[in-house]
N, CA, C and O atoms as a GROMACS GRO file, in nm:
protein
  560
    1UNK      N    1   0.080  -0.120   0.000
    1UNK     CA    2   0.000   0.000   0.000
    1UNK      C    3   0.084   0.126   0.000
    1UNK      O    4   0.060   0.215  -0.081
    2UNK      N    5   0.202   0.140   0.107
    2UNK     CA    6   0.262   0.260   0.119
    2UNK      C    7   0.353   0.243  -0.015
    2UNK      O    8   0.394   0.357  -0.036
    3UNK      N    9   0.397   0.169  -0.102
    3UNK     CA   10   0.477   0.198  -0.214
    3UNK      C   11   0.368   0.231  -0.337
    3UNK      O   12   0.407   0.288  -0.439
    4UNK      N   13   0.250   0.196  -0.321
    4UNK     CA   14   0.133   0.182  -0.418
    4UNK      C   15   0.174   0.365  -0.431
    4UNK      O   16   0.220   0.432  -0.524
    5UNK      N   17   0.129   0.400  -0.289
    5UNK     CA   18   0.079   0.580  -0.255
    5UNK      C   19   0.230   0.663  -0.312
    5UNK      O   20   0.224   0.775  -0.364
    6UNK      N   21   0.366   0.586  -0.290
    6UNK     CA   22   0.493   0.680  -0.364
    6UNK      C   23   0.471   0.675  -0.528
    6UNK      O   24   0.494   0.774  -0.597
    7UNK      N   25   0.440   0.588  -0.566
    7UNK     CA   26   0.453   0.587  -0.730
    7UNK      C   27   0.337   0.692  -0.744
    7UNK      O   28   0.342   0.793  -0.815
    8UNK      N   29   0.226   0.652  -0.661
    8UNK     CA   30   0.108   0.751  -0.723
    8UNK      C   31   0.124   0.901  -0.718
    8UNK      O   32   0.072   0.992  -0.782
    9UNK      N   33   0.250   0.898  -0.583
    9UNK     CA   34   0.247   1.083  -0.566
    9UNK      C   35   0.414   1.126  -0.680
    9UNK      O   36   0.450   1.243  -0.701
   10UNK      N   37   0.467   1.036  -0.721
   10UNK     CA   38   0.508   1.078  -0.818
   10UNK      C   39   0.472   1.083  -0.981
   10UNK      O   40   0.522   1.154  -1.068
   11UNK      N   41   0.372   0.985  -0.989
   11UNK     CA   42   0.290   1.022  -1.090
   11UNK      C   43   0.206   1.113  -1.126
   11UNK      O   44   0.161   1.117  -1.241
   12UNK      N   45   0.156   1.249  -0.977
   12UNK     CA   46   0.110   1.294  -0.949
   12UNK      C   47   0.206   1.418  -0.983
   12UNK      O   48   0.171   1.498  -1.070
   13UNK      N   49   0.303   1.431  -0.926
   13UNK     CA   50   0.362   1.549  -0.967
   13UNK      C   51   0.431   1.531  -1.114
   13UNK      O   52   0.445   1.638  -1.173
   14UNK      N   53   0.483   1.397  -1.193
   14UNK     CA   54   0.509   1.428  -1.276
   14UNK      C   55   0.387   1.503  -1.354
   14UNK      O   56   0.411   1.606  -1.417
   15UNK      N   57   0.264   1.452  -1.349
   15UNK     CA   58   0.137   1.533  -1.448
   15UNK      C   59   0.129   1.670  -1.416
   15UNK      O   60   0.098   1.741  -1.511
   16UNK      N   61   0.154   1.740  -1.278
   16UNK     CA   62   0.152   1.818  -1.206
   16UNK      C   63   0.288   1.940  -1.342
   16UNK      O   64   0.270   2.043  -1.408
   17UNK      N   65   0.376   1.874  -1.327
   17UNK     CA   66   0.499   1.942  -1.398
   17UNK      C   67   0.412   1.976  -1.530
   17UNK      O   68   0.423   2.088  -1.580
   18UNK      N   69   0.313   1.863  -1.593
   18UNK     CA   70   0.346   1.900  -1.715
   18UNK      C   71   0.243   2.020  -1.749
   18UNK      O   72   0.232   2.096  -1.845
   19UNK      N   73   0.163   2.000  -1.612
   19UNK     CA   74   0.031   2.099  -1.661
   19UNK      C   75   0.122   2.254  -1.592
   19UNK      O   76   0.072   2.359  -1.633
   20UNK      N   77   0.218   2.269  -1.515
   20UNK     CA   78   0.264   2.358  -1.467
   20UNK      C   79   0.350   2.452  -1.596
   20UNK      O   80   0.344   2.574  -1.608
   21UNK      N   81   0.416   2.373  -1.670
   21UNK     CA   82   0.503   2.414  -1.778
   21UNK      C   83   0.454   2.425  -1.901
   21UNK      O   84   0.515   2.468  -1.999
   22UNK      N   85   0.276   2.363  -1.897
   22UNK     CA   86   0.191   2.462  -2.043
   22UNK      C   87   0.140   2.597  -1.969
   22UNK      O   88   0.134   2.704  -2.030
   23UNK      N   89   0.112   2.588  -1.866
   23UNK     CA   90   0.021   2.687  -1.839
   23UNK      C   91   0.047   2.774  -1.741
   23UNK      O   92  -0.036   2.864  -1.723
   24UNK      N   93   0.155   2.767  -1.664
   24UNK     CA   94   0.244   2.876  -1.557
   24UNK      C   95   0.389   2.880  -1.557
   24UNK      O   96   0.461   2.936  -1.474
   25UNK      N   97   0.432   2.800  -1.682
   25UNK     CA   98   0.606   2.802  -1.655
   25UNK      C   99   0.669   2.830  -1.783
   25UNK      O  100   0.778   2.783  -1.813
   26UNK      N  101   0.610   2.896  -1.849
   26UNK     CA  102   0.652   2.932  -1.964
   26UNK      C  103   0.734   2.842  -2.090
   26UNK      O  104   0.815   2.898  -2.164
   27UNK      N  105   0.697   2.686  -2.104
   27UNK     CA  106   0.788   2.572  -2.127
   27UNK      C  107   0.873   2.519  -1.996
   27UNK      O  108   0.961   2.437  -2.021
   28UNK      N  109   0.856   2.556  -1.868
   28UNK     CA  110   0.983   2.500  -1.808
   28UNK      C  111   0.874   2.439  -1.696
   28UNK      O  112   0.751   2.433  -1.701
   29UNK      N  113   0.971   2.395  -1.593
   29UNK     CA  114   0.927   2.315  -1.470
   29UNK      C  115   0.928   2.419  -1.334
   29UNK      O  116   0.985   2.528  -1.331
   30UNK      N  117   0.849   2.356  -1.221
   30UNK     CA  118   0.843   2.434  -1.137
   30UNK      C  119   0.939   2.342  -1.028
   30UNK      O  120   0.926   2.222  -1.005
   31UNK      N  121   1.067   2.463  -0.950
   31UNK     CA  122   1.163   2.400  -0.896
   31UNK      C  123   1.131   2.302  -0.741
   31UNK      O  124   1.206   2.228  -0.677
   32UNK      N  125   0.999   2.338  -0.722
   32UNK     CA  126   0.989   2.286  -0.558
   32UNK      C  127   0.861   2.257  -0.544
   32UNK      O  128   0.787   2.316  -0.623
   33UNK      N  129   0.806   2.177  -0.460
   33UNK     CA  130   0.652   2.116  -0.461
   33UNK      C  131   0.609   2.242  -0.393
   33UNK      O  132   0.491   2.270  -0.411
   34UNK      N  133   0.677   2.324  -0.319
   34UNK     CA  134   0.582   2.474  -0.270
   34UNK      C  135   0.580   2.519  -0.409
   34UNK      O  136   0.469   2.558  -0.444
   35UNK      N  137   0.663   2.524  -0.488
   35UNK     CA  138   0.612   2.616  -0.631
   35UNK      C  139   0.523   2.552  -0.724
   35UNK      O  140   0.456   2.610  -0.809
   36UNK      N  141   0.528   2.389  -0.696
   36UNK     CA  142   0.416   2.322  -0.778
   36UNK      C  143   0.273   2.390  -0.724
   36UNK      O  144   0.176   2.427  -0.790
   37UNK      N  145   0.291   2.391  -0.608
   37UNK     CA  146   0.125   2.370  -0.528
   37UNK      C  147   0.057   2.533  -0.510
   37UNK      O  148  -0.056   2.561  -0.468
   38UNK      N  149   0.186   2.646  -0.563
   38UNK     CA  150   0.086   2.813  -0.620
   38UNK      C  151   0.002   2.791  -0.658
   38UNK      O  152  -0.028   2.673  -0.671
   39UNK      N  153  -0.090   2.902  -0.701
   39UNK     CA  154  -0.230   2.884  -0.761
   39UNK      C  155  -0.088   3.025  -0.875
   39UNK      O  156   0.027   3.059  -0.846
   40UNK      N  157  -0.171   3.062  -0.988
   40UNK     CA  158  -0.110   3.134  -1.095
   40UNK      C  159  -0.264   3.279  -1.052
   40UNK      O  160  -0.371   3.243  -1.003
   41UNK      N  161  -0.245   3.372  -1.072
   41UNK     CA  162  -0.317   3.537  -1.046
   41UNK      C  163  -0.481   3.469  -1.113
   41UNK      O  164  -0.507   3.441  -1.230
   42UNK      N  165  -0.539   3.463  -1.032
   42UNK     CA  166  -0.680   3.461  -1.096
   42UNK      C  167  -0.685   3.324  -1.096
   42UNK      O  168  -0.681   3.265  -1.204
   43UNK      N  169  -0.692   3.281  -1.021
   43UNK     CA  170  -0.704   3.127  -0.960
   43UNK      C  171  -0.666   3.090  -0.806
   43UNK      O  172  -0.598   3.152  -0.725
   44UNK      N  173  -0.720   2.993  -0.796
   44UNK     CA  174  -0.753   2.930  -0.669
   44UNK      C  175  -0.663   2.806  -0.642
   44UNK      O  176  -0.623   2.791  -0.526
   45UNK      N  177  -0.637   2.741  -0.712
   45UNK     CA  178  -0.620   2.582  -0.753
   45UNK      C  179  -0.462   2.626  -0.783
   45UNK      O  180  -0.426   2.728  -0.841
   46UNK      N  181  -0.377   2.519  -0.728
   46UNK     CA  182  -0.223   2.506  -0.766
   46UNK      C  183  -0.224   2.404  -0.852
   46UNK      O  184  -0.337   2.378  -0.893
   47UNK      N  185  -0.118   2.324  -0.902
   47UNK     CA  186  -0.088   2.230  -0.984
   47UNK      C  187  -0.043   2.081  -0.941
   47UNK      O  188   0.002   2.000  -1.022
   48UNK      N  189  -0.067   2.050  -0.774
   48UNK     CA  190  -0.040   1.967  -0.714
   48UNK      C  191  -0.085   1.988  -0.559
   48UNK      O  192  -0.058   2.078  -0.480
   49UNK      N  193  -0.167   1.869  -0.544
   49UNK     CA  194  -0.269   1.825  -0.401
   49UNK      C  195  -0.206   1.877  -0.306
   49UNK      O  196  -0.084   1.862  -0.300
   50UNK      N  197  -0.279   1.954  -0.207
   50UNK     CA  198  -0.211   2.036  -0.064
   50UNK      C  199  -0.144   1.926  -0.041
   50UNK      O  200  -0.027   1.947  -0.070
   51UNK      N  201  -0.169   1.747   0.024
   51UNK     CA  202  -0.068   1.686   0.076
   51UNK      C  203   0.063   1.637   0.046
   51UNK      O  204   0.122   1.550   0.110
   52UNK      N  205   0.117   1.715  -0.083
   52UNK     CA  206   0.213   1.770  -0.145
   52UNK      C  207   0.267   1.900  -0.125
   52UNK      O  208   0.380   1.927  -0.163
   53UNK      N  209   0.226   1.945  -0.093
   53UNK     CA  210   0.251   2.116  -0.117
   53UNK      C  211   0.410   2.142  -0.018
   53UNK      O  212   0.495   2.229  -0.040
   54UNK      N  213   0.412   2.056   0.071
   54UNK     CA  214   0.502   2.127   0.151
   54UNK      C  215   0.695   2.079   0.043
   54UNK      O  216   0.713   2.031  -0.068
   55UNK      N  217   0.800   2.127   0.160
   55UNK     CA  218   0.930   2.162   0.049
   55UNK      C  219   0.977   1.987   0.059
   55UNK      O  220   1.034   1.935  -0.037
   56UNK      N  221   0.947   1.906   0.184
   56UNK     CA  222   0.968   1.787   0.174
   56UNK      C  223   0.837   1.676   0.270
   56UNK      O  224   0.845   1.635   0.386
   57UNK      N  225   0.737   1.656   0.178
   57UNK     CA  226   0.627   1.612   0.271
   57UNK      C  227   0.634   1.484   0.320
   57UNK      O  228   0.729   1.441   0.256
   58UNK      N  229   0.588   1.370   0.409
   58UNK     CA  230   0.560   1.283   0.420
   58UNK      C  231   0.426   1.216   0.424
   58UNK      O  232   0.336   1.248   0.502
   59UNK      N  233   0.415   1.113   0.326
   59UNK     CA  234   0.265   1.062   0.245
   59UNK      C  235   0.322   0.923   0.250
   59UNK      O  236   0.402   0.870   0.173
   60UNK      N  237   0.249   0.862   0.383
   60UNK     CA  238   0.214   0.694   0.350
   60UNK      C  239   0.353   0.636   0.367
   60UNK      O  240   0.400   0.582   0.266
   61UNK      N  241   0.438   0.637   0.494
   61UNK     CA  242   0.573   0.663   0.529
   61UNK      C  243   0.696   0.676   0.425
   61UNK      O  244   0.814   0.641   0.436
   62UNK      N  245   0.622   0.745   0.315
   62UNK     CA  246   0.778   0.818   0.209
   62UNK      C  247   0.768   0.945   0.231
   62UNK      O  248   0.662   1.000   0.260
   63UNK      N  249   0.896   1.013   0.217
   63UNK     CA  250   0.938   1.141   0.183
   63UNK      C  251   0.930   1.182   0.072
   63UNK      O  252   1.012   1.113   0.011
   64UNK      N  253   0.887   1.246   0.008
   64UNK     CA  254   0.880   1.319  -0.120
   64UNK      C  255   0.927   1.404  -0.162
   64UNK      O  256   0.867   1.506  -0.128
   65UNK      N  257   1.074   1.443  -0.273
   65UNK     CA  258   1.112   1.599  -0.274
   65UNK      C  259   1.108   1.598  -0.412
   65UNK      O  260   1.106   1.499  -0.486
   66UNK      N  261   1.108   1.720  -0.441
   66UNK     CA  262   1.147   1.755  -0.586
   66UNK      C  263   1.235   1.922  -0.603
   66UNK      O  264   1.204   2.032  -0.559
   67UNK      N  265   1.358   1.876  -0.688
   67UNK     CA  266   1.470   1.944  -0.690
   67UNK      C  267   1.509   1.996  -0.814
   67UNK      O  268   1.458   1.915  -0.891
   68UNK      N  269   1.561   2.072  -0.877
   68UNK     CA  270   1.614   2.115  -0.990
   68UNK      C  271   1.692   1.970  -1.013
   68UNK      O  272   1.764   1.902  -0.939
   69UNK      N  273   1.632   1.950  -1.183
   69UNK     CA  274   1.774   1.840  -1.213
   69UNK      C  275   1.947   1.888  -1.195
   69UNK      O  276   1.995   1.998  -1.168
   70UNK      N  277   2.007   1.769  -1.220
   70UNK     CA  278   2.123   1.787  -1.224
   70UNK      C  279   2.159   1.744  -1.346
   70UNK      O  280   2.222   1.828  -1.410
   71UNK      N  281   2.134   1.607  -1.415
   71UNK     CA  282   2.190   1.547  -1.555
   71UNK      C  283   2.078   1.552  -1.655
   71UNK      O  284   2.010   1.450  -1.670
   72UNK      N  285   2.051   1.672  -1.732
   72UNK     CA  286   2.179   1.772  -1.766
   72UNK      C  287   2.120   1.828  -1.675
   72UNK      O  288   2.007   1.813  -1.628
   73UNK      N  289   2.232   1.920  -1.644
   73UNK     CA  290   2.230   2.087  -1.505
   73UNK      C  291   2.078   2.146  -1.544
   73UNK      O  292   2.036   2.149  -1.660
   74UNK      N  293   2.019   2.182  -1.452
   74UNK     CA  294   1.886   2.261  -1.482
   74UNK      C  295   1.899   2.437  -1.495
   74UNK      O  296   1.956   2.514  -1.418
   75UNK      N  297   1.832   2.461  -1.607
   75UNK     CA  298   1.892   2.576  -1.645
   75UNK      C  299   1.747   2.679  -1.610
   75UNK      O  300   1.643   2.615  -1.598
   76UNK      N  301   1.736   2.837  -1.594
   76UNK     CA  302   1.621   2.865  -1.560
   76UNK      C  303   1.540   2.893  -1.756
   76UNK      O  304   1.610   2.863  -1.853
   77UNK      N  305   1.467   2.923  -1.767
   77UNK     CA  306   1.323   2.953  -1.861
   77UNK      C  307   1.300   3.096  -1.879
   77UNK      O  308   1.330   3.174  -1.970
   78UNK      N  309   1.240   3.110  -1.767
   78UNK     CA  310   1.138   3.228  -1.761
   78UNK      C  311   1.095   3.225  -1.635
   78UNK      O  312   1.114   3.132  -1.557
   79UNK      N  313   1.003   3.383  -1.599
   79UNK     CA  314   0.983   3.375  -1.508
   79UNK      C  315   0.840   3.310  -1.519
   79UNK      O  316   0.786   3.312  -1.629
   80UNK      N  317   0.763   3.242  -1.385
   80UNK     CA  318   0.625   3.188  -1.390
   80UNK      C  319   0.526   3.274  -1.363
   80UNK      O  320   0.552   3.387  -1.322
   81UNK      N  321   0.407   3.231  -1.381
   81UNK     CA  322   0.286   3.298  -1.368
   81UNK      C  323   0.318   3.389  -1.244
   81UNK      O  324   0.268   3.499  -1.267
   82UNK      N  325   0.369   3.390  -1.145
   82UNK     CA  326   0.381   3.461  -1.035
   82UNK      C  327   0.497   3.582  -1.069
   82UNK      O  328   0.519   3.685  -1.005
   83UNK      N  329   0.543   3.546  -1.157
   83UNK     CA  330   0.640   3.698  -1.188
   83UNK      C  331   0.738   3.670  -1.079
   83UNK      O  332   0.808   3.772  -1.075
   84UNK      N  333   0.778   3.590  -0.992
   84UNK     CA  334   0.856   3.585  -0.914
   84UNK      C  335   0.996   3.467  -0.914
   84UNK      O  336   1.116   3.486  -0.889
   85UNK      N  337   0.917   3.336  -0.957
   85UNK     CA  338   1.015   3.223  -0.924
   85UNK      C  339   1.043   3.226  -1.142
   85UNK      O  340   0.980   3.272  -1.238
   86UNK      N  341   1.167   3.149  -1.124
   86UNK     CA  342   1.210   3.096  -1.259
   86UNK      C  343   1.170   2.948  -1.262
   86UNK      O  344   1.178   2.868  -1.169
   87UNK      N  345   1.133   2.930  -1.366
   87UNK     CA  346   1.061   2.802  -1.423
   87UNK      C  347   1.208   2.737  -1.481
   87UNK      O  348   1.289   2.812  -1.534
   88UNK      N  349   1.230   2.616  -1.470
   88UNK     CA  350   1.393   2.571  -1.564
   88UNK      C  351   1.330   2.431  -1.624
   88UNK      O  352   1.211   2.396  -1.626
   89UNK      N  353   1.453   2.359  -1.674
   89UNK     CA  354   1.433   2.302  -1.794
   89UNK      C  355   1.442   2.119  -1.737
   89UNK      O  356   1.424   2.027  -1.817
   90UNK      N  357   1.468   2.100  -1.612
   90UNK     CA  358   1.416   1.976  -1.567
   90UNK      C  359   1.474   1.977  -1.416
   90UNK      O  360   1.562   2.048  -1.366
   91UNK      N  361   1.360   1.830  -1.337
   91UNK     CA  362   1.342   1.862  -1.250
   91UNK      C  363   1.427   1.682  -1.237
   91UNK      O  364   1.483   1.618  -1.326
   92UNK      N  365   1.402   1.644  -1.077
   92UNK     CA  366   1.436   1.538  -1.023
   92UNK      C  367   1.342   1.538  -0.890
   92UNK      O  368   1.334   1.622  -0.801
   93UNK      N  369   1.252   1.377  -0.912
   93UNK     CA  370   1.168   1.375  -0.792
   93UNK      C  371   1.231   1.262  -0.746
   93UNK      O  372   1.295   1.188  -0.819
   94UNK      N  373   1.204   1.233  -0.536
   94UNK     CA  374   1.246   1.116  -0.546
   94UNK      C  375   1.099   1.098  -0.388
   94UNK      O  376   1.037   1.182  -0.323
   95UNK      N  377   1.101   0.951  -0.389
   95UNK     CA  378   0.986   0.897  -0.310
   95UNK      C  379   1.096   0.821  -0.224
   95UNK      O  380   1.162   0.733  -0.279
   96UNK      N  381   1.116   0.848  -0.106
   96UNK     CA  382   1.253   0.736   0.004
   96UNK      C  383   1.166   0.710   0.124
   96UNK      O  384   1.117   0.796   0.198
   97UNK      N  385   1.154   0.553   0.134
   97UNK     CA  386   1.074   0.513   0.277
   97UNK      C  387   1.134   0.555   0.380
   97UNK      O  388   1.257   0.567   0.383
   98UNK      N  389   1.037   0.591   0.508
   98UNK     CA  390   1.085   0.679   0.639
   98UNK      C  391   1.189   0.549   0.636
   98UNK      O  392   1.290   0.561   0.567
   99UNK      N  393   1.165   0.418   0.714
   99UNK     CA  394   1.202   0.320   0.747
   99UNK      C  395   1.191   0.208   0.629
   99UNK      O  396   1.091   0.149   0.588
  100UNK      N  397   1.362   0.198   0.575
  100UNK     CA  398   1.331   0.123   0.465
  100UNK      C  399   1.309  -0.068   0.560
  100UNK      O  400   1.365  -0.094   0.666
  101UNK      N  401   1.225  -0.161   0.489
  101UNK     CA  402   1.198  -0.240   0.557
  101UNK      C  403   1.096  -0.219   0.616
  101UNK      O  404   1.045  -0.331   0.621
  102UNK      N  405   1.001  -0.119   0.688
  102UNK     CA  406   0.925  -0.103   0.749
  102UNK      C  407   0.793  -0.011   0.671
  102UNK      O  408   0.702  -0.083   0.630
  103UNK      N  409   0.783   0.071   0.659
  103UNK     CA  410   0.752   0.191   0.582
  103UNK      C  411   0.752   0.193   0.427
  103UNK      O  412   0.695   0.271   0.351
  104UNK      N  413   0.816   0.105   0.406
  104UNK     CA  414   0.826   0.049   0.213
  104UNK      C  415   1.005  -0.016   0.238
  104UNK      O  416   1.078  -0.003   0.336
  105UNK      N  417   1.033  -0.099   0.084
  105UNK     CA  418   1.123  -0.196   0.049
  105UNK      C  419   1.198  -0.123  -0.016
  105UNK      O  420   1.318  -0.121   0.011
  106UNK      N  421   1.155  -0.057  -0.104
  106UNK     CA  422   1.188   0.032  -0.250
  106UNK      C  423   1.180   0.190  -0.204
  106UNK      O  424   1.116   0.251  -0.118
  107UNK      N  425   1.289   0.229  -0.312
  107UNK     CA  426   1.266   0.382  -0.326
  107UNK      C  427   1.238   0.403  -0.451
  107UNK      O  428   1.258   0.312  -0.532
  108UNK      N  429   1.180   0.540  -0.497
  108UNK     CA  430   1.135   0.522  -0.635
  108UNK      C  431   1.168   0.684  -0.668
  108UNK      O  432   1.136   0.758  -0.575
  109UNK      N  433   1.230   0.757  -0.793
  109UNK     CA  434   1.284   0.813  -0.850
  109UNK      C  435   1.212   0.855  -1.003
  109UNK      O  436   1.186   0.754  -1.069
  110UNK      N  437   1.180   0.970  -1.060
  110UNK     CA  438   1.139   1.005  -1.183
  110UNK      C  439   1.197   1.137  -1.191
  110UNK      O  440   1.248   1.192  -1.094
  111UNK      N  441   1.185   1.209  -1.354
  111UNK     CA  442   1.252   1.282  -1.350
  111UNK      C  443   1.152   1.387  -1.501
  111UNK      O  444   1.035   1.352  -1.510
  112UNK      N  445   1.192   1.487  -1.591
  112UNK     CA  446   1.133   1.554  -1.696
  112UNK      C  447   1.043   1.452  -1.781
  112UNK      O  448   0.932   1.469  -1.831
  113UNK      N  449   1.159   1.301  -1.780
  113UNK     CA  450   1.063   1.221  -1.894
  113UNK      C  451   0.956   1.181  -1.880
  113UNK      O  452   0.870   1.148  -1.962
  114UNK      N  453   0.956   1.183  -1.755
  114UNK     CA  454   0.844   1.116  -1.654
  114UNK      C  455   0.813   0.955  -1.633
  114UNK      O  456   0.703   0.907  -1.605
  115UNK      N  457   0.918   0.895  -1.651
  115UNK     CA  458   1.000   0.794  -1.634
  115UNK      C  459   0.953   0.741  -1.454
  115UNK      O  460   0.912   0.848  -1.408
  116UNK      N  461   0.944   0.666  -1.374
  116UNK     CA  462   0.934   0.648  -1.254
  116UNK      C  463   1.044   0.474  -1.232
  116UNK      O  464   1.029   0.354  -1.259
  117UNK      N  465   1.120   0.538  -1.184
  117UNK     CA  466   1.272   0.402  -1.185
  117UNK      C  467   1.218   0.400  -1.007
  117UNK      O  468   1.147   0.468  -0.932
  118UNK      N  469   1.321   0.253  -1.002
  118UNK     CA  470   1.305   0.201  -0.771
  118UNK      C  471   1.431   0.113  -0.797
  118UNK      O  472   1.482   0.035  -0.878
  119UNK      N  473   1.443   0.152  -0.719
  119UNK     CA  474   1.573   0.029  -0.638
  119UNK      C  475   1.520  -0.032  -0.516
  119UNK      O  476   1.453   0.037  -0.439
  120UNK      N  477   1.544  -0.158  -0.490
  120UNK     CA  478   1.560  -0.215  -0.357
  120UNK      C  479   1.585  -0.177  -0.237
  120UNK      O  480   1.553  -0.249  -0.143
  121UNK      N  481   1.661  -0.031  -0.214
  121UNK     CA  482   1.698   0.019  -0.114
  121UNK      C  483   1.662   0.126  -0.114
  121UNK      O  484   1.592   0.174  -0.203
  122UNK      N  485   1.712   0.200   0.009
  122UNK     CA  486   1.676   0.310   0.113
  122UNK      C  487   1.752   0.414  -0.007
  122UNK      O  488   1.748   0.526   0.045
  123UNK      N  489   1.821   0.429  -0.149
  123UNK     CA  490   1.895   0.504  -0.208
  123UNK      C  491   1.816   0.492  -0.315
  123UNK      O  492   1.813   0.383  -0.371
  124UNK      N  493   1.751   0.582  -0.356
  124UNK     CA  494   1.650   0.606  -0.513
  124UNK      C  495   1.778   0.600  -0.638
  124UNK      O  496   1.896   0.610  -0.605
  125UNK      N  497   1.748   0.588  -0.745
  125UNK     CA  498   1.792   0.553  -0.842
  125UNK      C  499   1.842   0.732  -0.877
  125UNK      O  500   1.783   0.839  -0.864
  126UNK      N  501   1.990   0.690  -0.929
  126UNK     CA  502   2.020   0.869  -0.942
  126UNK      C  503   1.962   0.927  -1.108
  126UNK      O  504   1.896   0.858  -1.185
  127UNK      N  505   1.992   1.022  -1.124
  127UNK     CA  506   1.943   1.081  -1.241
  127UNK      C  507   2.031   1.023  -1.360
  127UNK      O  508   1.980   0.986  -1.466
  128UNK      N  509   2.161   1.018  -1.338
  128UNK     CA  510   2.257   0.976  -1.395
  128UNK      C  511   2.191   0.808  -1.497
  128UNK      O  512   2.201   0.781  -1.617
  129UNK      N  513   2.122   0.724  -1.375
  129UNK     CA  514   2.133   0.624  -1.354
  129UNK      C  515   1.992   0.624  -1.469
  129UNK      O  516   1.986   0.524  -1.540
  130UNK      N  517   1.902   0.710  -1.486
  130UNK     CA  518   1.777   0.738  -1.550
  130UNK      C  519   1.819   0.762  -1.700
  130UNK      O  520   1.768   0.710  -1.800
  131UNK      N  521   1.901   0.833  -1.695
  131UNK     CA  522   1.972   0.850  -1.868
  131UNK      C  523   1.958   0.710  -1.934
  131UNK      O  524   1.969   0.606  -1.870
  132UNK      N  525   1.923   0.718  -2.104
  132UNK     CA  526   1.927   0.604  -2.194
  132UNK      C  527   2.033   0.528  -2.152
  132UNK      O  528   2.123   0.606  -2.122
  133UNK      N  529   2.079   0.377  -2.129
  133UNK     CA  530   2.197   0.318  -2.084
  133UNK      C  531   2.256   0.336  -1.960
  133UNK      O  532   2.370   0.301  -1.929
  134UNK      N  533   2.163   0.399  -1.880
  134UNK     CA  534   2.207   0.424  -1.762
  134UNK      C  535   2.208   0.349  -1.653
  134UNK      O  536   2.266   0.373  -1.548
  135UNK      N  537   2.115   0.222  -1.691
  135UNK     CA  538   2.138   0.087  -1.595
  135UNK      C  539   2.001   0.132  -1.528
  135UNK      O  540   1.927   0.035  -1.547
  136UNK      N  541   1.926   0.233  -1.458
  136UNK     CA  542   1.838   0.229  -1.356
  136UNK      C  543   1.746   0.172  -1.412
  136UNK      O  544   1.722   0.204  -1.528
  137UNK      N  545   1.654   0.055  -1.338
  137UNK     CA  546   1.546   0.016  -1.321
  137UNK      C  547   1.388   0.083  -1.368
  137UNK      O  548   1.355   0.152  -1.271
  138UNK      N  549   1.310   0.090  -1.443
  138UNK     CA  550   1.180   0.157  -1.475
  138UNK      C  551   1.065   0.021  -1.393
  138UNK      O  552   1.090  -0.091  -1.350
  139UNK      N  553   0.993   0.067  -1.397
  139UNK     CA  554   0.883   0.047  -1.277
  139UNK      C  555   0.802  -0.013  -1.458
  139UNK      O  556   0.774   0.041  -1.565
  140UNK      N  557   0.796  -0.140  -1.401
  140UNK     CA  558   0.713  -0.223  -1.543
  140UNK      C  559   0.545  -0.197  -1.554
  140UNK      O  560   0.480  -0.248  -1.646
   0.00000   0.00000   0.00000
């Protein structure tokens, strides 16, 4: 159940990204689940469920973050609907059980492609590892 709820809340923000980067990010991604979960001027509604919203939440004993990518370096866009934050060009999410063994088995990892990779352990699959030939695991 609790690994069911990590894939789903990263499936959740990957859709989250994509509706964020037609319609508040000018082509780009939003760098932090507080910047996913804004509403854009003349709206109510952010782009990802309040029990997301915070900078690192816990949902169903995983941690949830999402970070500027690294492979390739995340570069900024534009600014977003808020005129304030920069929207950039990819992100890195990762889902890590509080207590691996207890709390979930797997960690699970996605990234711009929207790809969702797990490893066996308490260490999510790196971005590196997500690249074509990169060896990481995709979630069948």
């Amino acid at each position: 159940g609790n690994e069911s709820s990590a894939i789903g809340s990263l499936r959740a923000i990957n859709s989250a990204q994509a509706s964020y980067s037609s319609a508040a990010g000018n082509g780009g991604y939003a760098r932090s689940l507080p910047v996913l979960a804004a509403s854009c001027p003349n709206s109510t509604q952010g782009f990802i469920s309040p029990d997301l919203a915070a900078a690192a939440p816990v949902k169903s004993g995983y941690t949830v973050t999402l970070v500027p990518g690294t492979v390739p370096a995340a570069s900024d866009v534009s600014l977003d609907c808020n005129g304030a934050v920069q929207s950039i060009t990819t992100y890195y999410s990762t889902a890590i059980p509080l207590t691996q063994g207890t709390t979930g088995n797997r960690s699970f990892a996605t990234n711009a492609a929207g790809t969702i990779f797990f490893t066996n352990s308490a260490v999510p699959t790196t971005e590196a590892q997500m690249a074509p030939g990169g060896g990481g695991t995709p979630i069948q």
